[in-house]
N, C-alpha and C positions, 0 to 999 in steps of 0.2 A: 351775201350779207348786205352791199348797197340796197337792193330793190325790196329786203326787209325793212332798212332804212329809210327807206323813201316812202314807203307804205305806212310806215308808223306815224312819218314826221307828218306826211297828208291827214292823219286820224287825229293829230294834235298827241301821239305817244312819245315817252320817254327813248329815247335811241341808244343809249349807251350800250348797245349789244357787247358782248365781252366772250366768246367763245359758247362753253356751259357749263355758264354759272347757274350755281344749287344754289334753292335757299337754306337756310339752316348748314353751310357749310362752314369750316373751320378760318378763323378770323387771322388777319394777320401774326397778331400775338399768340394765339393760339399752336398755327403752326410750327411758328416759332421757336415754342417752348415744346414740341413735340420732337421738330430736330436736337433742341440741345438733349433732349431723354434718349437720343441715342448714341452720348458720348460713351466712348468706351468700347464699343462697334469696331469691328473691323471693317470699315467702308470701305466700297473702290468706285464708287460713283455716287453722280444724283442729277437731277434732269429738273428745271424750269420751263414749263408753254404756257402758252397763250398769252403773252406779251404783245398787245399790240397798241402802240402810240398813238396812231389814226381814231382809234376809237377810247383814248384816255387822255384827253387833252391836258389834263389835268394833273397828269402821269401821275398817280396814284396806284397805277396798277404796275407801272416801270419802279417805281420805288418798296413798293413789297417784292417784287421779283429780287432787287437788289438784294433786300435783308436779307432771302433766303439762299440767295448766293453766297452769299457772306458766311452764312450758316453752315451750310453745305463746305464751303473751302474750309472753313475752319476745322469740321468734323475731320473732311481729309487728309488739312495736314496734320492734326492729334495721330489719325489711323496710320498712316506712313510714319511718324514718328515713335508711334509704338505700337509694332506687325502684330507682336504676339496680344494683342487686348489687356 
């Protein structure tokens, strides 16, 4: 990932690599609202990647990871608080 960086920044490009990022992919709020449509779920997990600080100075992408965490615990504890959906 550096030596992609280093070869962009030489060409005068954008650097902010981020894993792989789609375009046309689903927007923070989007998500979002995608997790709350699964209240009611019997959940027993949920999984956040590609978190990386180094390359979001900006933590922009630390701070969507949050909400969706938040999401995520929340769906859980709904689903442990009522097994049967």
């Amino acid at each position: 990932r550096r030596d992609r960086r280093q070869r962009a920044e030489s060409r005068g490009q954008r650097t902010d690599f981020r894993g792989q990022m789609r375009v046309g992919g689903l927007t923070t709020r989007e998500a979002q609202a995608l997790l709350r449509g699964l209240r009611g779920l019997n959940l027993i997990g949920g999984d956040v990647v590609e978190v990386s600080p180094p390359d979001d100075p900006a933590g922009n992408t630390a701070r969507a990871a949050a909400t969706m965490i938040f999401e995520i615990l929340c769906l859980l504890a709904e689903a442990r608080d009522n097994p049967l959906g």
